[in-house]
KOLBA-832228 format. One line per 3 residues: number of its first residue (from 1); for each residue x, y, z of C-alpha. Coordinates in steps of 0.02 Angstrom, whole numbers, plus 50000, padded with zeros to 5 digits. Example, Ala and Ser with C-alpha at 12.3 -4.5 7.8 and 13.67 -1.06 7.14 Angstrom:
// residues 2
1> 50615/49775/50390  50684/49947/50357
***
This chain:
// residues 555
1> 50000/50000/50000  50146/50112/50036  50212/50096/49863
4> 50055/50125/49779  50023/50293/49891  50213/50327/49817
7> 50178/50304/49658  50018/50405/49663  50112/50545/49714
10> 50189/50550/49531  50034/50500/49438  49981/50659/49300
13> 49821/50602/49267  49701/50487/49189  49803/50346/49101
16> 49651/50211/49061  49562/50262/48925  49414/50249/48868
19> 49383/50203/49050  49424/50325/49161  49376/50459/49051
22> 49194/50371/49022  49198/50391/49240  49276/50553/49251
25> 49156/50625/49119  48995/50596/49261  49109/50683/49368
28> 49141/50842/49238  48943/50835/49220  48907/50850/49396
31> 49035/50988/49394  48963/51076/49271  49090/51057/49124
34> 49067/51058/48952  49142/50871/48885  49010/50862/48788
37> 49108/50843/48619  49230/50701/48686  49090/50616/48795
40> 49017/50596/48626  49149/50497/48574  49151/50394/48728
43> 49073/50227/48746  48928/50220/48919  49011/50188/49083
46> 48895/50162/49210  48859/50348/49311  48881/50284/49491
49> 49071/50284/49511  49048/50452/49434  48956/50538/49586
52> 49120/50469/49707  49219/50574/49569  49127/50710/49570
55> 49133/50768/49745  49324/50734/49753  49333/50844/49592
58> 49228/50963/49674  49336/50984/49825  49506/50989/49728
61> 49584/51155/49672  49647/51053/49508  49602/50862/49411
64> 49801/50810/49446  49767/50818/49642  49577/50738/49618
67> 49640/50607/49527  49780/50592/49666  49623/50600/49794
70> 49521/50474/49712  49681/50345/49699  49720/50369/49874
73> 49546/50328/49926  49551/50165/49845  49720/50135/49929
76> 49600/50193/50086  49477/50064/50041  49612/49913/50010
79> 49644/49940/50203  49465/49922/50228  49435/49772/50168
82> 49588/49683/50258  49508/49760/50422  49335/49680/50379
85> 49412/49530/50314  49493/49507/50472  49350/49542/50555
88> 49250/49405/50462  49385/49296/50509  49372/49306/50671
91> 49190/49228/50655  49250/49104/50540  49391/49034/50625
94> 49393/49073/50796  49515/48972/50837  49638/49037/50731
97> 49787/49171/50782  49785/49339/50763  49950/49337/50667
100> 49881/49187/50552  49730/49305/50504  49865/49442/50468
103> 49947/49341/50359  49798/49260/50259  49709/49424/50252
106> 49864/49523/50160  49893/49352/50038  49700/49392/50013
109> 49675/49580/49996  49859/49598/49935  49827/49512/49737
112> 49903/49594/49596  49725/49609/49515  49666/49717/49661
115> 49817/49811/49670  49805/49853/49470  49641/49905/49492
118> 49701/50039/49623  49804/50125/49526  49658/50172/49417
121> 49505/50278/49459  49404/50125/49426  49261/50057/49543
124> 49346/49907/49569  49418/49927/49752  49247/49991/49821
127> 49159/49866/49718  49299/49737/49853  49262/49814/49990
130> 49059/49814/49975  49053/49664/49936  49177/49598/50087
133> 49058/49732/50188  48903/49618/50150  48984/49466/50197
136> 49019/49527/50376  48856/49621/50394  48777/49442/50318
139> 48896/49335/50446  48828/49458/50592  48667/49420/50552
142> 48683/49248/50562  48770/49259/50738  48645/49380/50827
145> 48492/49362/50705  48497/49555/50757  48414/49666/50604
148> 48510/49826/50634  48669/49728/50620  48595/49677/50436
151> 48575/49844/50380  48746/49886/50330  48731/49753/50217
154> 48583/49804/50131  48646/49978/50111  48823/49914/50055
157> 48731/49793/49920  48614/49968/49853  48783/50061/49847
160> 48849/49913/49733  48702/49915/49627  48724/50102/49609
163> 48914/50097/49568  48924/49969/49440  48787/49889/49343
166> 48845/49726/49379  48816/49764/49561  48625/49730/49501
169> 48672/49535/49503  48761/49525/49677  48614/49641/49724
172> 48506/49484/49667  48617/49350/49751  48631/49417/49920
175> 48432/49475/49953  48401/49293/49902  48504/49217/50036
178> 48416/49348/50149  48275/49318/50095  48288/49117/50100
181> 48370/49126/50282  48242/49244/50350  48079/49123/50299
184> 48194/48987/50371  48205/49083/50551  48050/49182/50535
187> 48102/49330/50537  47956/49412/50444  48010/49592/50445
190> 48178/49552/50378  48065/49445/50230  47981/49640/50212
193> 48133/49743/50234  48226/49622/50094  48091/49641/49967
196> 48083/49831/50005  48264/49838/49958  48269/49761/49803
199> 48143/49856/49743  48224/50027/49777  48385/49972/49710
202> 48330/49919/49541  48191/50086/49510  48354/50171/49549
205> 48480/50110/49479  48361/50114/49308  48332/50293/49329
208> 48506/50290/49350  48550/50229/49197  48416/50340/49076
211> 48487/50474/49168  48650/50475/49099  48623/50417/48937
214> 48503/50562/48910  48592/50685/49022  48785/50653/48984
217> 48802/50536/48849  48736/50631/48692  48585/50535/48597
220> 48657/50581/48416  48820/50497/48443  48908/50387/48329
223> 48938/50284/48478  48754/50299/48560  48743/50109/48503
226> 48863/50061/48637  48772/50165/48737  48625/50022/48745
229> 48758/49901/48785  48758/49872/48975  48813/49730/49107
232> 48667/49751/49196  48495/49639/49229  48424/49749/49074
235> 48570/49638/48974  48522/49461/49035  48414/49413/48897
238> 48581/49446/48786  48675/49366/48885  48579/49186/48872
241> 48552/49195/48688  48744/49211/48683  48767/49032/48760
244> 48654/48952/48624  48739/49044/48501  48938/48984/48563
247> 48899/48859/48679  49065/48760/48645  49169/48943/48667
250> 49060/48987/48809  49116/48823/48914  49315/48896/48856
253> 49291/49045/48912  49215/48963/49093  49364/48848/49073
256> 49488/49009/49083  49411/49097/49195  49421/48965/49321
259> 49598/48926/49271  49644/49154/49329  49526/49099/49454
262> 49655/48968/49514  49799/49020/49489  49741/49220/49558
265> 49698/49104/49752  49841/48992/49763  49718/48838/49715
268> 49637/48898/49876  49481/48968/49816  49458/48741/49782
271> 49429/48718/49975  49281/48826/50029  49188/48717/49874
274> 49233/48560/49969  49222/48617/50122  49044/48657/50092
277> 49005/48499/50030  49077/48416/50184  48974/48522/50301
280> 48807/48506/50219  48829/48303/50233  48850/48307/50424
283> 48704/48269/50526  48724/48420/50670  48718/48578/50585
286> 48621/48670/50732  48765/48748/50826  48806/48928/50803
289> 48970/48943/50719  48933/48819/50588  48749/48917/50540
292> 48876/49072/50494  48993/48976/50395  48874/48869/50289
295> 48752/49057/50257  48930/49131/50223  48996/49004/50107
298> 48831/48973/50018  48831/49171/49975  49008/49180/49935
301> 49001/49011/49816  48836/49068/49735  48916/49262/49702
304> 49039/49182/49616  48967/49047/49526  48856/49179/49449
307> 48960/49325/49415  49083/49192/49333  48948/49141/49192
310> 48884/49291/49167  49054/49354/49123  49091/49208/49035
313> 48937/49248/48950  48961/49454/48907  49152/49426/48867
316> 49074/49324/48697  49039/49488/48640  49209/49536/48628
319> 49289/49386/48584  49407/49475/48463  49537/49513/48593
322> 49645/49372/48679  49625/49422/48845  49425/49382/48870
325> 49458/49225/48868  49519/49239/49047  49456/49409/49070
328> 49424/49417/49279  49392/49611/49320  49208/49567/49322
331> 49202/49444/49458  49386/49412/49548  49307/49534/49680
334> 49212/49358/49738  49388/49281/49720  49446/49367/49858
337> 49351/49334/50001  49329/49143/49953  49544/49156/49929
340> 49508/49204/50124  49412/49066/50160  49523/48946/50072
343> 49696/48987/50184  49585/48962/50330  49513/48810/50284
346> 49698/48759/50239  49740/48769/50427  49573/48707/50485
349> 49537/48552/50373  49584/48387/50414  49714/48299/50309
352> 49593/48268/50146  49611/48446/50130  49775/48412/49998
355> 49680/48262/49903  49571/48427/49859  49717/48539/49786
358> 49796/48372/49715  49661/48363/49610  49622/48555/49592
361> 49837/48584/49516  49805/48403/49409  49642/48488/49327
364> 49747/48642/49291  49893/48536/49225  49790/48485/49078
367> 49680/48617/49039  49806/48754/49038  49883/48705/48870
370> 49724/48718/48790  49680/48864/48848  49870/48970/48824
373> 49838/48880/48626  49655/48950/48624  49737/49131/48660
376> 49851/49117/48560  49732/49095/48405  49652/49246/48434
379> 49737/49364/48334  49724/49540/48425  49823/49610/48582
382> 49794/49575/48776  49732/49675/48886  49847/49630/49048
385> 49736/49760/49163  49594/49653/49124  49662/49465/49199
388> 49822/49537/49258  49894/49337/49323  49895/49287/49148
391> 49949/49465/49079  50090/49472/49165  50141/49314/49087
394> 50083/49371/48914  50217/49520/48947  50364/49372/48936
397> 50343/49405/48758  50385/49205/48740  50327/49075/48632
400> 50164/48972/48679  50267/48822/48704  50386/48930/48804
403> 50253/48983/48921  50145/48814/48923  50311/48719/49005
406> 50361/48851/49123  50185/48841/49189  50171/48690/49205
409> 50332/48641/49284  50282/48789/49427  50148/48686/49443
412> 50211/48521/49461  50309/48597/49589  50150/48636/49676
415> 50074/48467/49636  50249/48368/49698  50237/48473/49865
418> 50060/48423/49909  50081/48256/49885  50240/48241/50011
421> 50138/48323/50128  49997/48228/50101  50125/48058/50118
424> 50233/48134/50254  50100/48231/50346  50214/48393/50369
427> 50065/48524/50376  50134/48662/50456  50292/48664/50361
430> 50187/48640/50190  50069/48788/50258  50214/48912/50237
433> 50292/48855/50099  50120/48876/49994  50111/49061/50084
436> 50296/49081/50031  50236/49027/49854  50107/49107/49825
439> 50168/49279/49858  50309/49235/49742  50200/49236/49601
442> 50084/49358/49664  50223/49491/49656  50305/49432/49517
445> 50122/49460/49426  50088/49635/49509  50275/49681/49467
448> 50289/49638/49288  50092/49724/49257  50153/49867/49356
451> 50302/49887/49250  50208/49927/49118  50072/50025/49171
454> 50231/50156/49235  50288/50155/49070  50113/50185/48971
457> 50093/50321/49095  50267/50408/49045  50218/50381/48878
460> 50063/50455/48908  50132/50610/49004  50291/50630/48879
463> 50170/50637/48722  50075/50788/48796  50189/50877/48907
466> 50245/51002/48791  50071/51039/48726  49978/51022/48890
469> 50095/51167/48951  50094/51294/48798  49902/51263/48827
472> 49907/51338/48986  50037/51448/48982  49972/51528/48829
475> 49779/51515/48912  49695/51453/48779  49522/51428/48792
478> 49476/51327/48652  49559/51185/48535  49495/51069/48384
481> 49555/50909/48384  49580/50824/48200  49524/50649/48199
484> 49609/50535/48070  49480/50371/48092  49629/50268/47969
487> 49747/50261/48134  49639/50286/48269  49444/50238/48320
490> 49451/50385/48468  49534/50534/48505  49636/50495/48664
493> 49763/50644/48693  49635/50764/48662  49565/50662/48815
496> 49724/50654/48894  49717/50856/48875  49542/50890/48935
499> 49556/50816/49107  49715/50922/49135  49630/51071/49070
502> 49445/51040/49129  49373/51196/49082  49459/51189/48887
505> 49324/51183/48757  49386/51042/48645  49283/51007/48453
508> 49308/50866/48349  49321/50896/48166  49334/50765/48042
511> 49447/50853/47899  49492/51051/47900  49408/51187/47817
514> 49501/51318/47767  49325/51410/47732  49252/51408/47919
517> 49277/51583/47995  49306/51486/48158  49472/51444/48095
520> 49552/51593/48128  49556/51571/48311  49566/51390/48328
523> 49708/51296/48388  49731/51126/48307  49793/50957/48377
526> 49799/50797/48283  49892/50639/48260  50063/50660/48202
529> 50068/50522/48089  49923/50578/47999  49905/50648/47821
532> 49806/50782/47864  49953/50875/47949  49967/50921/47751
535> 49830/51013/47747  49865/51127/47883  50056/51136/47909
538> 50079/51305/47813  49958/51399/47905  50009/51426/48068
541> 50100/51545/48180  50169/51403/48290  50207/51230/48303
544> 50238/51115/48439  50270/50917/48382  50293/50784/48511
547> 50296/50579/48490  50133/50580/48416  50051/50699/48435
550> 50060/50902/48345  49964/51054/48389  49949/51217/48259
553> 49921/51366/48301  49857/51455/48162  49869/51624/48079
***
């Protein structure tokens, strides 16, 4: 956490687009900015995240220090969620030291994916930390059977719904369980409260929704038909047809997702599965202590069981890029929690525990070939933000038979390890050693992703520098941005330049016309590999030309 709050210190600004500028532009809204031109251009992000941003932009003097803000409040919530992950484990496993839960809970907050996600002003790390939120309030419940202690939860799971569409499906998940627990103990007013709830959420999360793409996202855009396209319950019908249409891909892409899933938990997320299954076979399941662990593992299993099809499911859509395959930002916040679960259980279990994992690392072992060859057929780029475990071994920039045996033999290692202990019966020694493990590859992960996000941000900052500064040193109000659709589908540095400069009114013109009278006090940016530098290069005052980028001031 220190180094991210370090590196924060020298972020510039927005880095992740179309993303964060899809967020930030809610935020400029709200604020009362005109964005309206490059919004335009923008494909929908859901408007939730966007109210967080816009009261953080609201209170900073400049965007450089809001975006600073808004990444050190994720760091903020990171901590969060170790404290109520903690917290929950003190309710799972009581019996458990304090310095074991320290240690589980960092191997569990502490994944590379997470710690991507922070370095963004994405909704990911509050999207964690609700979700870990409902699982205590939902554990607390089933200790006291209090209903004030429930709702926290209920708020937490509105709040999700609000801040990302897909929050609409945990929304779903969670007010079932409720729901399903409270007929169990009669708890009538919880039944009401739980209905109540659900109702609220979705009417608002729909007005939500037609809200922005009315208010913010201009109808008449090129791009209003991504507008319609939306993770959210609205989607589901979508989504199903998808799974007649590519069933065969559909069960790959389940088959990768489980493999990040894997690989992201140690193996670990395996043993809350089994564990389940173990505890719904005995005959006494009265006591108190077990009641919270089966409610909390039957939510936690079910969350992810359903936000792994469903983006399984949406990630057909874009099946053109080699990372959705094992795409994971859309559900690995129910990873985490069940990774929890799984190093507790690991010290809790009896010895069958490592008969589980055996078989768990032997799966792996032979799907993972198929799956790296799958990727590798797809002819377009990964995205390593998106399933950062396997993009940071996409960034070896090695062969597919290269990175098919170094897997594997890591993973014999694993497999070889287990089954001494299993033979030998050293579990204390082969608890550590997994820890040990497991971080290894956790940090290698978050260090060879975080490697290159510094360097797209440097790349980012060094392309605009020079422009962004004779900008504002030269107080111009207004610029036109020259989009060249041959080399590029949006115009990101004139992005790039608007959230530095807020309050800049940026147009988008398609090819220059010497004819408009609002020529002669327009400043021009475009592409600098594009042609149409030709048709404006002799008619300017001043020229500044970076790596990619040239702006013209004209006569």
């Amino acid at each position: 956490m220190i180094l991210l709050a370090y590196q924060a210190n020298s972020y510039t600004g927005i880095s992740l687009l179309n993303d964060e500028f899809g967020y930030w532009s809610t935020a400029a809204y709200l604020n009362r900015l005109n964005w309206n031109e490059l919004v335009g251009m923008t494909p929908y992000y859901a408007p939730g995240y966007g109210f967080v941003l816009a009261v953080i932009m609201k209170i900073c003097p400049t965007t450089v220090l809001a975006y600073k803000v808004a990444i050190g409040l994720n760091i903020f919530l990171l901590w969060l969620s170790y404290y109520f992950l903690e917290k929950l484990g003190r309710l799972l496993f009581p019996n458990l030291s304090d310095n074991l839960l320290i240690i589980i809970g960092c191997l569990s907050v502490l994944v590379p994916n997470l710690l991507v996600y922070s370095q963004y002003t994405w909704p990911e790390p509050f999207i964690n930390f609700l979700y870990i939120y409902m699982t205590y309030s939902l554990a607390i419940f089933a200790k006291n059977k209090n209903v004030r202690i429930l709702n926290g939860g209920l708020i937490a799971a509105c709040l999700l719904s609000f801040l990302h569409p897909r929050g609409q499906f945990v929304l779903i998940v969670y007010l079932g369980i409720i729901l399903a627990y409270s007929l169990y103990i009669k708890k009538y007013g919880v039944v009401c409260l739980t209905i109540f709830t659900f109702g609220f959420a979705m009417i608002c999360t729909s007005f939500l929704k037609n809200w922005a793409l009315h208010s913010i996202w201009p109808e008449t855009s090129e791009y209003s038909a991504v507008n319609s396209v939306s993770f959210d319950s609205t989607s589901i019908y979508d989504q199903i047809k998808a799974l007649f249409v590519e069933p065969n891909l559909f069960l790959i892409s389940i088959m990768g997702k489980v493999e990040s899933s894997l690989l992201m938990s140690g193996f670990m997320v395996i043993l809350p599965f089994a564990s389940l299954i173990h505890t719904m076979k005995r005959k006494n399941r009265a006591n108190s202590t077990n009641t919270i662990w089966t409610l909390v593992s039957i939510w936690l299993i079910l969350g992810f069981i359903v936000m792994l099809g469903l983006t399984s499911a949406r990630t057909l859509f874009w099946m053109e890029r080699q990372d959705n395959l094992v795409y994971t930002r859309y559900f690995d916040f129910t990873v985490i929690p069940l990774t929890f679960m799984g190093w507790g259980l690991l010290k809790m279990l009896p010895k069958n525990k490592y008969l589980y994992l055996i078989v768990g690392i032997s799966l792996s072992l032979i799907s993972f070939p198929y799956l790296v060859s799958k990727i590798y057929e797809i002819p377009t780029g990964f995205n390593y933000i998106c399933s950062v475990m396997f993009g940071s071994l996409m960034l070896l920039n090695i062969s597919s038979q290269q990175l098919i045996w170094g897997v594997e033999i890591v993973q014999l290692i694993f497999l070889v390890l287990l089954i001494l202990v299993y033979v030998k019966e050293r579990e204390k020694l082969a608890f550590y050693v997994l820890v040990i493990m497991s971080f290894l590859l956790n940090s290698y992960a978050y260090y060879a992703v975080n490697q290159k996000i510094i360097n797209n941000r440097l790349n980012d900052y060094s392309r605009i520098a020079d422009i962004a500064d004779y900008i504002e040193g030269n107080r111009i109000k207004k610029i036109t941005y020259i989009l060249d659709s041959e080399i590029e589908s949006y115009p990101y540095d004139a992005k790039l330049i608007q959230f530095l400069d807020p309050s800049l009114q940026v147009s988008i013109i398609d090819e220059y016309d010497e004819n408009s009278e609002e020529n002669a006090s327009t400043v021009f940016m475009l592409n600098s590999r594009s042609d149409k530098n030709n048709q404006i290069q002799d008619l300017y005052d001043h020229k500044i030309e970076t790596d990619g980028l040239s702006l013209y001031n004209t006569k």
